[in-house]
Each structure stands twice: as structure tokens, then as C-alpha cells.
C-alpha positions as CSV (number, residue, x, y, z in Angstrom):
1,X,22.1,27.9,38.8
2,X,24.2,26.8,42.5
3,X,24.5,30.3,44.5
4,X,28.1,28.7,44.3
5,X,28.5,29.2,40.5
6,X,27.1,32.2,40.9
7,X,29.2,33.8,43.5
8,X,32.5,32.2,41.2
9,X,31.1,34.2,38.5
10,X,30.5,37.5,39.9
11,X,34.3,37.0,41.3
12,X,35.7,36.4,37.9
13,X,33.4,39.3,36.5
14,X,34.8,41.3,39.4
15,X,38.5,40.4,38.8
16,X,38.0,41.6,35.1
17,X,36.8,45.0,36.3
18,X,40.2,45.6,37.9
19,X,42.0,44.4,34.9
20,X,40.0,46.9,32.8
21,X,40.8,49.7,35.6
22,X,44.4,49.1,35.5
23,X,44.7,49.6,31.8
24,X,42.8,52.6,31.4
25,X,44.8,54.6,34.1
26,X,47.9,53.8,32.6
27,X,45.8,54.3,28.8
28,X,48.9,55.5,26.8
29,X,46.1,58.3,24.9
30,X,46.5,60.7,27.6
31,X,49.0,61.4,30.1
32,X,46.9,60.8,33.3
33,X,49.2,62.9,36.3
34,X,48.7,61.8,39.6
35,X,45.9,63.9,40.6
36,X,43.6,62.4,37.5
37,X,44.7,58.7,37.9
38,X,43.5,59.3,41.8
39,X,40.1,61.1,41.0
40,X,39.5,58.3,38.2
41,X,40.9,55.0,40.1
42,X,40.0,55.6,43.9
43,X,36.8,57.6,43.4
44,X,35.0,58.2,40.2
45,X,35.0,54.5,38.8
46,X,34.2,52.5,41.8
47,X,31.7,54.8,43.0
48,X,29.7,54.8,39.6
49,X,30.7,51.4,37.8
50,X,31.6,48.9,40.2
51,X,28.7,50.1,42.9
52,X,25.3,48.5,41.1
53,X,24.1,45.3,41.0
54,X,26.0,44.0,38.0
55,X,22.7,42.3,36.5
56,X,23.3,43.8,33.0
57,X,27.0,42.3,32.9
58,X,26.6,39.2,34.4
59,X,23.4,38.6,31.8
60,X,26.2,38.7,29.0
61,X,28.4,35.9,30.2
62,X,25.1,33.8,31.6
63,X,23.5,34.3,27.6
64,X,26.9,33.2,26.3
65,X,27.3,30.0,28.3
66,X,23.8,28.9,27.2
67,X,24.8,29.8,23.4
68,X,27.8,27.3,23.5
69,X,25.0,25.0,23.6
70,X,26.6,22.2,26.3
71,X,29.7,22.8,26.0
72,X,32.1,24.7,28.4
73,X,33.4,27.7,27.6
74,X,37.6,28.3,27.9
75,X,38.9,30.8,30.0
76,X,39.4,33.5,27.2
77,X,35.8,33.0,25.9
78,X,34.4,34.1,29.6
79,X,37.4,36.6,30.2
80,X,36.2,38.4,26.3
81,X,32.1,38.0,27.9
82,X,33.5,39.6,30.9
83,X,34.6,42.4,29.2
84,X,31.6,43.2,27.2
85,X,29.4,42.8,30.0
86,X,31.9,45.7,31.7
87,X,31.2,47.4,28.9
88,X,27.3,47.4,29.4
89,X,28.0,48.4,33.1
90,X,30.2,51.5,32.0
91,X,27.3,52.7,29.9
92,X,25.2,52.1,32.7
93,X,27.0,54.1,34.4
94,X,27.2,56.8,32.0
95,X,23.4,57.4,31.4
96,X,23.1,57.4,35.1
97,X,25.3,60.1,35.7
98,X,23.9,62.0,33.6
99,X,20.0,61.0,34.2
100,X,20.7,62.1,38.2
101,X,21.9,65.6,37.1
102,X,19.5,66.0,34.6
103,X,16.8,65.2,37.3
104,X,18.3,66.5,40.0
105,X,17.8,63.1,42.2
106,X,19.1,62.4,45.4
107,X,19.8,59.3,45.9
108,X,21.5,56.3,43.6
109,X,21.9,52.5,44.9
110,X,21.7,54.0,48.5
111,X,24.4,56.3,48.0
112,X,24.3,60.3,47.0
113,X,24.2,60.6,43.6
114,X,27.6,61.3,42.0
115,X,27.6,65.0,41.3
116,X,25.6,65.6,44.8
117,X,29.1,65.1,46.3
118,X,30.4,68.5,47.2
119,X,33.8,67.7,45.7
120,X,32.5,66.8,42.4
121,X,29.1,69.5,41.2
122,X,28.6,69.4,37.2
123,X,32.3,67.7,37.2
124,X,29.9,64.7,36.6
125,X,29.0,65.7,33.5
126,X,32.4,65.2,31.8
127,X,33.0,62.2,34.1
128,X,29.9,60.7,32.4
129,X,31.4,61.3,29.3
130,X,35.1,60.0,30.2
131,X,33.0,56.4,31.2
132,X,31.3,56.4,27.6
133,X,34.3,57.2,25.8
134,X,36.5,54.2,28.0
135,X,33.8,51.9,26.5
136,X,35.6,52.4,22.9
137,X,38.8,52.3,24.9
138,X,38.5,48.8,26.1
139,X,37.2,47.3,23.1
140,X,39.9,48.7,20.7
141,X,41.9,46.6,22.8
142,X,40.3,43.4,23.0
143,X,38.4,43.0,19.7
144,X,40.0,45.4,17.2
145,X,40.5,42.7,14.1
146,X,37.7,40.3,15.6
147,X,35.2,39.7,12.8
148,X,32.3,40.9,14.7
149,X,34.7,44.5,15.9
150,X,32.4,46.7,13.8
151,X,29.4,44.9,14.5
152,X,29.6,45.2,17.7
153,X,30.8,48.5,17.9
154,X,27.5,49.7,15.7
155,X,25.2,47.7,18.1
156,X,26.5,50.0,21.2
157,X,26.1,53.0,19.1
158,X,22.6,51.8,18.1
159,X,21.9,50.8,21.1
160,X,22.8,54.2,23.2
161,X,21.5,56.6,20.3
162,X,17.7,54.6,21.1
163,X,18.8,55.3,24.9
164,X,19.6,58.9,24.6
165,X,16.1,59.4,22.2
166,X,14.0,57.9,24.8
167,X,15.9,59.9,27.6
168,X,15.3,63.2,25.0
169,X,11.4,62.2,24.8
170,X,11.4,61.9,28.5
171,X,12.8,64.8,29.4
172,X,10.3,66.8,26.6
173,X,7.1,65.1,27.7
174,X,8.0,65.6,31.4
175,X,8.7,69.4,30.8
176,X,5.3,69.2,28.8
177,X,3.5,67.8,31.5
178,X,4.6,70.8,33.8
179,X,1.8,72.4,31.9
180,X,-0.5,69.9,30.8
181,X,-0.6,66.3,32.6
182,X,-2.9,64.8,29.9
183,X,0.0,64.5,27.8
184,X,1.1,61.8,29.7
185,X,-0.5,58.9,27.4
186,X,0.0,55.2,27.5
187,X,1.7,56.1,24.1
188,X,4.2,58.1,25.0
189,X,4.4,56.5,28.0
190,X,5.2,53.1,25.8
191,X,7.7,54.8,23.5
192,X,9.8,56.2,26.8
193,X,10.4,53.1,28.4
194,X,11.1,50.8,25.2
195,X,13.7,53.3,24.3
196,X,15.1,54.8,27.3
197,X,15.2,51.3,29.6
198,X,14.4,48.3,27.6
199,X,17.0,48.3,24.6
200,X,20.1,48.7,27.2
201,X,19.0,46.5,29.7
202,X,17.5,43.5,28.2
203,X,18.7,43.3,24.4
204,X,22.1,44.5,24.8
205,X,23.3,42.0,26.9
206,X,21.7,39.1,24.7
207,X,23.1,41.1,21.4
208,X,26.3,41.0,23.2
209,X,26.6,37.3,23.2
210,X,25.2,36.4,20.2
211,X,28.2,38.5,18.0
212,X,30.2,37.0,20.7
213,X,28.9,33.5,19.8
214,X,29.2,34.3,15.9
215,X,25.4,34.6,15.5
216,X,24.0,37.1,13.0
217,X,21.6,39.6,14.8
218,X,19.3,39.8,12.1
219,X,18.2,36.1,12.1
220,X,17.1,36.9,15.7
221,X,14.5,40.1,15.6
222,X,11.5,37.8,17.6
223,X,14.2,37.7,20.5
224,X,14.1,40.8,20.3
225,X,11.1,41.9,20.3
226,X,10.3,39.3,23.5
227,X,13.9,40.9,25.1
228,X,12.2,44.6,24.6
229,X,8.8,43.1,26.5
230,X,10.6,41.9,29.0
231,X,12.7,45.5,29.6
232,X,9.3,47.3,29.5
233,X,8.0,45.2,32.2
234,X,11.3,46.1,34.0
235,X,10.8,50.0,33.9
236,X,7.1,49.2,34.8
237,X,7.8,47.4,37.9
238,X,10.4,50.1,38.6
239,X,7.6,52.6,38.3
240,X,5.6,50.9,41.1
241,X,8.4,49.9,43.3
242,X,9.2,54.0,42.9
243,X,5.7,54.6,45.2
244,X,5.3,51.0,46.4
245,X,8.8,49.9,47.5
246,X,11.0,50.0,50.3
247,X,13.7,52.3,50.1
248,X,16.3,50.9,51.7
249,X,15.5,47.6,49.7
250,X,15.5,49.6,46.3
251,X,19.0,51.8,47.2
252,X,17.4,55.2,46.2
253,X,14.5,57.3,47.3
254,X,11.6,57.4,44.7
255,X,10.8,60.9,43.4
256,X,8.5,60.0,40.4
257,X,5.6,62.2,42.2
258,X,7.3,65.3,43.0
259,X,9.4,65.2,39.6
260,X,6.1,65.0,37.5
261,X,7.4,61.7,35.6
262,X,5.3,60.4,33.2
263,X,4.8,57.3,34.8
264,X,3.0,53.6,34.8
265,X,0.9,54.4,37.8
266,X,0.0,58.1,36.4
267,X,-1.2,56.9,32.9
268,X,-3.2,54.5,34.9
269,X,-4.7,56.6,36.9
270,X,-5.5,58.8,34.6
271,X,-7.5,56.7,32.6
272,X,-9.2,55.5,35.9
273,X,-10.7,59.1,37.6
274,X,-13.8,60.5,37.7
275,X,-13.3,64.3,37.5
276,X,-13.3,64.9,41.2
277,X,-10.7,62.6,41.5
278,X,-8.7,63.8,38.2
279,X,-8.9,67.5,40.3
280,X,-7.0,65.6,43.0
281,X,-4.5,64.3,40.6
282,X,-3.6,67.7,38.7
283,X,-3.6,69.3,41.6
284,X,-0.9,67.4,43.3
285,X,0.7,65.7,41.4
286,X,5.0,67.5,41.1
287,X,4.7,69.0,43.7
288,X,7.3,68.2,46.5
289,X,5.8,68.9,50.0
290,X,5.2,65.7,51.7
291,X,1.0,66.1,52.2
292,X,0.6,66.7,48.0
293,X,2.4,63.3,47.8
294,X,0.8,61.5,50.1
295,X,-2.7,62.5,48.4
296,X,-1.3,61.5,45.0
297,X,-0.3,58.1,46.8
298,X,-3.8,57.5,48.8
299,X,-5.6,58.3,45.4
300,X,-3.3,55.0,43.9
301,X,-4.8,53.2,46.3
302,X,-8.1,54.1,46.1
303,X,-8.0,53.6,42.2
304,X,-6.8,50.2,43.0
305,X,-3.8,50.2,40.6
306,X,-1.8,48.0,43.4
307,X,-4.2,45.2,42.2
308,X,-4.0,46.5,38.2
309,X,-0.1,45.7,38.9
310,X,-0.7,42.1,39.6
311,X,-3.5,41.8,36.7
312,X,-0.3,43.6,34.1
313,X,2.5,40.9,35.9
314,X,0.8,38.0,35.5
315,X,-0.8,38.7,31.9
316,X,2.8,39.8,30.7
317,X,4.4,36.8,32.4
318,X,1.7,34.7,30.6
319,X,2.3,36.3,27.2
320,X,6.0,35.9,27.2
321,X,6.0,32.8,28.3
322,X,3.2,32.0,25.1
323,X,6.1,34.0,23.3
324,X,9.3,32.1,24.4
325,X,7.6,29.3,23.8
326,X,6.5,29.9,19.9
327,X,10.5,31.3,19.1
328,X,11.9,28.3,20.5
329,X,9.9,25.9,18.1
330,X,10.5,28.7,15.7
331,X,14.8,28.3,15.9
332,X,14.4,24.6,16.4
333,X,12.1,24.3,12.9
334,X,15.0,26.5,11.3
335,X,18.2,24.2,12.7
């Protein structure tokens, strides 16, 4: 696509957003006074909705324009695609409000996280919750009597109850491993990231378009399944780019080591050491003084898992590709 379509799409995406924010402040539901409608309209939503890189929204009106197969879609086709890709953003936003409180990060897209601000503390939490409920808000008003409404509405609350599970098992295994690092398995490790990242980021936008487009989402569970690949990949690469990655390139500070996350690079290494080395690993790893993180770091590289993370991106991009390929000749066979 021309970095010229791409910039007028963000813009229209953009112009939506303030359409969106203008409605909910004057949201005839509550009676927002002055001091609300300023908390809500010049801090809360900018700073946690309009501040990230948009990826998830934009994929909803790019998947659309590919499903109107040629043809060009009219204003209030985009304008509706717009919306529902806001509507992915806000619930972006609202598991990351929450996600930084409940692991007391630092940093998010190169800002302080929301509640770290000294004017807002555990405010956040109910601010996470007014941007989840504002999702049901907005799309009462644009699709209520649409024939995909309830549809759509059950694939956000599908969606965000296989978020908050893999956000719950998380939380639980990462509290386990406090005490006992060896439950941090390529299974569990698999389940986490499939639920918590990959459902929300990669099939929500695409499920978005398709009820959008009139599709039925049960004609479509391959695309699916290669959508849910293609979201594990993403948390993986996050993973290394956590350790590997520049952190003013990435917008936050990673804190995977000291916070004892069950990670990609820790279930590799742990099925990598010899004892002396596993001693090293158990011993160091959540613990936050600079030297312990450094030795879990050095140990990565000695265990080569720099290299392993080229071997696991080119094999996945190989294998979706090999998958694409297969569900494309599937849908064509079926037309």
C-alpha cells in the first residue's frame, strides 16, 4: 500500500476517534459535570486510547477493503470500520490499564503508565472499566438494529472473556513460579499467549470485518486458527524484543526478568541448561537488582536462544505461509 493511502487512512481513523470522544462526553446516560468531562476528554482518553500505534484498528478497515473484493468501499462503510476498529483500541486500552497495575510496570508506549501518574493511583482501575463499558456505548449507537448487532456484540464478549482467562492463567502461573520456576512449561506457556495476546490482536480485527462484510464466522475457523499463529508469534517476538530490544524503539522498559514472567526465552532456556547453568537461572531469575539480570541475560546468550529466535521466525513464517496458501485454494474450491 502508498505511505500516501496509508497516512489518509490513519487521518480518517483519527477523525473518527474525535467523533467517538465528542459523543461519549456529552453520553446522555450520565450527567458528566465539568470536572469528569475534563478528566475523561483532556486526559484519561488521549493518554490511553489515542497514544498506541493504532495497528489493531487500522487492521479492521485494511481486512474490510480487501473483503469488498475490488470494489471501493463508500464513505459510511469505512466510517462503520472505523468505528469498530476504535472499538478494538478502547479494549486495548482497557486490558492495559489494568495489566500495568496488575504488574506494577513502569513504563507504557514511552510514557508512565497511567495509574503511575500521581494525580491518578488505583483511579485507573475504574478508568479501565469506564473505557470497556464505552465500547457498548458506541456500538448501541451505530449498529443497534444491524443484523450482525448481537453477533458482534457476542464476538467482543467472547473475545475479552479468552483475554481476561489468559491474563487470569498468567497472573496464577507467574505467582506459581515465585516458588517453583519449572512450572513455567512450553504448555502453559502456549495457553498464555493464545489467550491473553493472540485472540484480541490478530482475530478480532479480521472477525470484525467479516460480520462487517456479512460473512458468517463459522465458515471461517482455518482463518482462525492461522490468525491465532500469527498472534502467538506476536507475543513471542514481544518476549525477545522485552531482553533483546531497544527501549526507546519499543516505548516501554522490559521487565519480563525481574517480574518472573513466564516467558519465550525462559521456557527455552529451561529446556536448554545443564544443572550448573539451571542454578544460574533459579537463582536469578525475579529478582530486580541490575547484576541478577544481567546474568539471566548473559546466560540467553550463552544458550544461544538469539539464534533459536531466527530458527522459530523463519519456520513459523514458512508454516503460515504453507497455511495461507492451503485456505486460500480451500475458499476458492468452496466459491
Amino acid at each position: 500500500m502508498a505511505a500516501e493511502e496509508v497516512a489518509g487512512t490513519t487521518a480518517t481513523f483519527r477523525r473518527v476517534y474525535e467523533t467517538l470522544k465528542a459523543e461519549l462526553l456529552r453520553d446522555s446516560a450520565f450527567d458528566f459535570n465539568e470536572d469528569a468531562v475534563r478528566w475523561l476528554d483532556a486526559q484519561m482518553l488521549d493518554y490511553n486510547v489515542l497514544s498506541g500505534k493504532l495497528n489493531r484498528g487500522l487492521a479492521v478497515i485494511e481486512s474490510y477493503k480487501l473483503l469488498k473484493a475490488g470494489s471501493e468501499p463508500s464513505e459510511d462503510e469505512v466510517f462503520l470500520a472505523c468505528i469498530l476498529g476504535w472499538g478494538i483500541e478502547w479494549l486495548q486500552a482497557y486490558f492495559l490499564v489494568l495489566d500495568d497495575v496488575m504488574d506494577n510496570s513502569q513504563t507504557r508506549r514511552g510514557k508512565p503508565c497511567w495509574y503511575r501518574l500521581p494525580k491518578v493511583g488505583l483511579i485507573a482501575i475504574n478508568d479501565g472499566l469506564i473505557l470497556r463499558s464505552q465500547i457498548s456505548r458506541i456500538f448501541k449507537r451505530y449498529f443497534y438494529g444491524k443484523t450482525y448487532y448481537v453477533d458482534l456484540l457476542d464476538l467482543f464478549n467472547e473475545v475479552e472473556f479468552k483475554t481476561t482467562s489468559g491474563e487470569l492463567l498468567d497472573q496464577i502461573i507467574t505467582n506459581e513460579g515465585k516458588k517453583d520456576l519449572s512450572k513455567y512449561t512450553t504448555d502453559n506457556y502456549r495457553r498464555i499467549v493464545e489467550y491473553k495476546t493472540a485472540y484480541y490482536s490478530f482475530y478480532l480485527p479480521v472477525a470484525s470485518a467479516l460480520l462487517l462484510s456479512g460473512w458468517n464466522l463459522d465458515d471461517y475457523v482455518q482463518t482462525t486458527h492461522i490468525l491465532v499463529e500469527m498472534g502467538v508469534y506476536f507475543q513471542i517476538q514481544d518476549d525477545y524484543l522485552d531482553c533483546f530490544g531497544d527501549p526507546e524503539v519499543m516505548g516501554k522498559i522490559g521487565t519480563d526478568i525481574e517480574d518472573y514472567k513466564c516467558s519465550w526465552l525462559f521456557v527455552q532456556a529451561l529446556s536448554r541448561v545443564n544443572e550448573q547453568q539451571k542454578g544460574i537461572l533459579f537463582e536469578n531469575y525475579g529478582k530486580s537488582d541490575p547484576a541478577s539480570v544481567e546474568k539471566v541475560k548473559a546466560l540467553y546468550k550463552e544458550l544461544n536462544l538469539e539464534m533459536a529466535f531466527s530458527q522459530y521466525e523463519r519456520e513459523t513464517y514458512e508454516n503460515l505461509t504453507s497455511d495461507m496458501r492451503h485456505n486460500r485454494m480451500k475458499q476458492y474450491k468452496q466459491c
